[in-house]
C-alpha positions in Angstrom: 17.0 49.9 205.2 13.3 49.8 204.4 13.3 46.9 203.4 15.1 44.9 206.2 12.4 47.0 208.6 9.4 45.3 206.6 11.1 41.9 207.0 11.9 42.8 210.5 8.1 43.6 211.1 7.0 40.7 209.5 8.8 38.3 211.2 7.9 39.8 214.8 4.1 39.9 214.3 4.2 36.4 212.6 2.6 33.4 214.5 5.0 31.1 215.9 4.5 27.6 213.3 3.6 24.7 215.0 5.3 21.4 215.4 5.0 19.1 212.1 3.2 15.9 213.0 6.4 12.8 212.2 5.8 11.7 209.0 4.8 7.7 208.5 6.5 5.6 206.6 4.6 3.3 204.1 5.2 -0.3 204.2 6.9 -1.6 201.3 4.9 -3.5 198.9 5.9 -6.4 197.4 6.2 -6.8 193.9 4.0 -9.2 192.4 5.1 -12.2 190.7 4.9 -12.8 187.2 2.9 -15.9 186.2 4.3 -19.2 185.6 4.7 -20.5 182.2 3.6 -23.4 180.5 7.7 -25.1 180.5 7.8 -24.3 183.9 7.4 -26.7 186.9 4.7 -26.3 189.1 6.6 -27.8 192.1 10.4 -28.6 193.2 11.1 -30.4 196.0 8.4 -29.9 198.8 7.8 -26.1 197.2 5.1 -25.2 195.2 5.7 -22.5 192.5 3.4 -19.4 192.4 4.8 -17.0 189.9 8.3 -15.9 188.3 10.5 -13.1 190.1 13.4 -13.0 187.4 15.7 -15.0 185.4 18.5 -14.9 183.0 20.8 -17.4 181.0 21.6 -19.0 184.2 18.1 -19.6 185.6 15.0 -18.7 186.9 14.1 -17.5 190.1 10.4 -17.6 191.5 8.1 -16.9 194.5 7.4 -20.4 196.1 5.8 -21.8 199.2 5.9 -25.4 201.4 3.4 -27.3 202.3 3.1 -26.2 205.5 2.8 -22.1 204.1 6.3 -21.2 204.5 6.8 -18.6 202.1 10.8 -18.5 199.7 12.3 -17.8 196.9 13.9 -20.5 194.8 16.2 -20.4 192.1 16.9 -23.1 189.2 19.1 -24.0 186.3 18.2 -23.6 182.8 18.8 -26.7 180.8 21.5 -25.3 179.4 23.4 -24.2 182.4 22.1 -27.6 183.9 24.0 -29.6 181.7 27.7 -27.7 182.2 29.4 -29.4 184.7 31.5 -26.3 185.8 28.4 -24.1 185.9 26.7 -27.0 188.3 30.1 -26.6 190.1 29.8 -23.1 190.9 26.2 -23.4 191.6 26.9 -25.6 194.6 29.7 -23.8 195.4 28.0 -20.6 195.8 25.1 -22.5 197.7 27.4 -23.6 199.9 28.7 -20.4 200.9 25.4 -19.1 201.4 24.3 -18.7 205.9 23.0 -22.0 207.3 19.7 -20.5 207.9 19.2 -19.0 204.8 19.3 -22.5 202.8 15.6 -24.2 203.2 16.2 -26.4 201.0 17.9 -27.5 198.0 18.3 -31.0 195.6 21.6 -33.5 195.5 24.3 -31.9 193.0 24.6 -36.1 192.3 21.3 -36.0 190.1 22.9 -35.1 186.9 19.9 -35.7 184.8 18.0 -33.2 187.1 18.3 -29.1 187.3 19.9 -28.0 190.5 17.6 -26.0 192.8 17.9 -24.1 195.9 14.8 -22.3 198.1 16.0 -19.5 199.7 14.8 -17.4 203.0 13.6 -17.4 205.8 10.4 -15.3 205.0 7.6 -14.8 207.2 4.0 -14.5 206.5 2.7 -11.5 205.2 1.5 -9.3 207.3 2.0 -6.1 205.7 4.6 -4.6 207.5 8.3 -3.9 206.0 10.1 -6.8 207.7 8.4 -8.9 205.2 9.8 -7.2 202.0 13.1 -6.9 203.7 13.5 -10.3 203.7 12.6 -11.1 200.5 14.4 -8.8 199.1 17.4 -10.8 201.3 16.1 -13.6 199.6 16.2 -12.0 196.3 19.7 -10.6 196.3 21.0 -14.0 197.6 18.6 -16.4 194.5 20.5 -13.2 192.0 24.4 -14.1 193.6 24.1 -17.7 192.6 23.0 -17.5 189.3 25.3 -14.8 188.5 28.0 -17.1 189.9 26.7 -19.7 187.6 26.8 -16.9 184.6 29.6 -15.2 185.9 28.5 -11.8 184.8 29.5 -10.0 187.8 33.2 -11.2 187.6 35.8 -8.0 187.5 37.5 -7.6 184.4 41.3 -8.3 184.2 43.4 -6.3 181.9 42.4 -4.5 179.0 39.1 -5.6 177.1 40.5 -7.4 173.4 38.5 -9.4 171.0 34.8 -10.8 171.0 32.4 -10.5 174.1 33.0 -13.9 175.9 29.3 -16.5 175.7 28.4 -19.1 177.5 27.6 -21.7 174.7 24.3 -22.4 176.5 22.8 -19.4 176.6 20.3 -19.7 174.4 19.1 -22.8 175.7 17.2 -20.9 178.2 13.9 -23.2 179.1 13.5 -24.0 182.9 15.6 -27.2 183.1 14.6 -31.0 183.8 13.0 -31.2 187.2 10.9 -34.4 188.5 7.8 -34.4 190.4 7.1 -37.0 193.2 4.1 -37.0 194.4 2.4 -35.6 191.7 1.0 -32.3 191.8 -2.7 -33.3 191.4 -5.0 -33.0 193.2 -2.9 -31.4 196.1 -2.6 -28.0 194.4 -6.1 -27.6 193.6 -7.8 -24.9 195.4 -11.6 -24.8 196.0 -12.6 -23.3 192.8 -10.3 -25.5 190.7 -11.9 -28.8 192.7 -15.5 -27.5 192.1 -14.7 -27.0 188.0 -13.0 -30.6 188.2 -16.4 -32.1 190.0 -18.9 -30.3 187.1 -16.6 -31.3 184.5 -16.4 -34.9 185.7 -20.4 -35.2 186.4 -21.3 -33.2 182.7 -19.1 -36.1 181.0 -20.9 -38.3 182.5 -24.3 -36.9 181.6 -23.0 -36.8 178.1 -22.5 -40.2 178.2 -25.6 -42.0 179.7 -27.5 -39.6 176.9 -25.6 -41.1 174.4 -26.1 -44.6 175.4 -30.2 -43.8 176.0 -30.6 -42.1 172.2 -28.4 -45.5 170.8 -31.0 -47.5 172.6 -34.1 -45.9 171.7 -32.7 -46.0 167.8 -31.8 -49.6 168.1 -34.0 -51.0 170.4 -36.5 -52.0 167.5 -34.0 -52.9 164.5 -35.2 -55.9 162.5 -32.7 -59.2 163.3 -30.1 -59.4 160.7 -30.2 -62.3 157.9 -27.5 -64.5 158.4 -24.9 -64.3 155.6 -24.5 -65.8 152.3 -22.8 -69.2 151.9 -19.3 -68.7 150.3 -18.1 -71.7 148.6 -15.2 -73.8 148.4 -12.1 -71.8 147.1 -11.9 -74.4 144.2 -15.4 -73.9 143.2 -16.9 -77.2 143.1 -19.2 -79.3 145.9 -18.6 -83.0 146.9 -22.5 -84.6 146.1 -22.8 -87.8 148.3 -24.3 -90.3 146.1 -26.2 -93.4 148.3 -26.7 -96.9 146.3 -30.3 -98.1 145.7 -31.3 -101.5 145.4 -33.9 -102.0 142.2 -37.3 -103.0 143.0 -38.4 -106.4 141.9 -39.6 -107.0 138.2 -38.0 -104.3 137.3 -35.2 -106.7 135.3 -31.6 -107.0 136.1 -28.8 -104.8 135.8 -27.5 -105.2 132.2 -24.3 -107.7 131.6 -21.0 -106.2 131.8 -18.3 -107.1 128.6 -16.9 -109.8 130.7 -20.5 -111.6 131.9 -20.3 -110.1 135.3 -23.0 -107.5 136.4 -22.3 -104.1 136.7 -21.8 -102.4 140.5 -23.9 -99.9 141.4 -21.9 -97.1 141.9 -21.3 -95.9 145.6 -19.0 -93.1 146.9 -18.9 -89.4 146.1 -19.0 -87.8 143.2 -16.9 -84.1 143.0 -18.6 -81.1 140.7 -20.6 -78.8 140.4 -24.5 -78.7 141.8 -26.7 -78.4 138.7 -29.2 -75.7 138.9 -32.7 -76.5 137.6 -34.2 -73.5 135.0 -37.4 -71.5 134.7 -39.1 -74.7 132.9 -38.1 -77.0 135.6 -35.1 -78.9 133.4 -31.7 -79.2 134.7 -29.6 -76.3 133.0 -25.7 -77.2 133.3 -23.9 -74.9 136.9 -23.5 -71.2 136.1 -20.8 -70.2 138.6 -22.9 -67.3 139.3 -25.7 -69.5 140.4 -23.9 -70.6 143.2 -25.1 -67.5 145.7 
């Protein structure tokens, strides 16, 4: 009895608590996006790719945005999954089965040399409030659905489980898969800072260059002319001599009788051999094939 009087005391003289103030709710932060790797494409379709969200055997997906700043989330085929025809089917299947409004974009299912891709939303621009991560979350949960369609990882298991785990047999072919770009993505998806390195880089080259040229012309500017080269002689090794007849001078007697009491001719023609080199003592020394040079 005591003690339910204390309590009883306490609780009349106690001051009446006031009102507490409704509590704010925090906007929800988005979660930042991984960064792209160097397999994967920096643009599909008209969407250029920021970072990676998620991905599995199936795919990828990642944070992507337009040319004109509208924000999505797009989701694409591995290679190995690209090149299954009943996985392609049940990508476009799925796609297709997605809301009208929440399909931005996606590529032919015709291209079969090509990954199929789909951008998903609507999302508008950030602005910090939660509508924003709602919808990308929406956008999210919907890129997940059709890759695990394509997987088929989420399908209910019939009957009792027996033997192995069932495998795609592409899933460890698990790069992004083929994907073309057209236009190419330079310059457009340079930002200030990337233009600015481009411009210094471009103008230090050619710095580099014009001082290059200026040292080879100072070094060469004053170079001696070069000799012309040696004569190299006839791959048989001799040398056709021109020989030019000469008519004696008078009183110098005639040419001597030949066996048959005609004169001899004077030789005319050419005569093939080789050039006879004179020696130190000014005599004719017979040709020395290394005399020749």
């Amino acid at each position: 009895m005591v003690v339910m009087t204390a309590i009883d005391s306490q609780t009349d003289t106690a001051a009446p608590a006031e009102p507490e103030a409704p509590a704010t709710v925090p906007a929800r932060v988005l979660p930042d996006a991984l960064p792209l790797m160097p397999e994967d494409p920096p643009r599909v379709g008209d969407f250029w790719l920021r970072g990676r969200l998620g991905a599995n055997a199936a795919g990828y997906l990642y944070a992507a945005t337009d040319e004109t700043g509208r924000d999505a989330v797009v989701a694409m085929m591995t290679e190995g999954s690209a090149d299954d025809a009943a996985a392609r089917d049940r990508f476009v299947t799925v796609v297709d089965g997605l809301p009208v409004a929440a399909v931005l974009a996606h590529n032919d299912g015709d291209d079969d040399d090509l990954a199929l891709w789909v951008a998903l939303g609507p999302i508008r621009p950030n602005d910090g409030s939660s509508a924003v991560a709602d919808e990308r979350l929406i956008a999210e949960r919907r890129g997940e659905e059709v890759l695990s369609a394509v997987l088929m990882d989420r399908v209910p298991q019939l009957g009792r489980v027996r033997g192995p785990d069932f495998r795609h047999y592409w899933e460890n072919r698990r790069r992004p898969g083929l994907f073309r770009l057209w236009p190419l993505p330079w310059p457009a998806a340079l930002r200030p800072a990337s233009w600015f390195a481009l411009v210094l880089s471009l103008l230090t080259m050619l710095v580099i260059m014009a001082l290059a040229i200026f040292i080879a012309w100072l070094l060469f500017k004053n170079s001696p002319e070069v000799d012309p080269g040696p004569v190299i002689p006839d791959p048989s090794g001799t040398v056709t001599v021109t020989v030019t007849p000469t008519t004696p001078p008078p009183g110098s007697g005639s040419p001597s009788p030949s066996p048959g009491g005609s004169p001899s001719p004077t030789p005319t023609g050419t005569t093939t051999g080789p050039i006879p080199t004179t020696g130190p003592s000014g005599s004719i020394s017979p040709g020395d094939p290394g005399d020749r040079f």
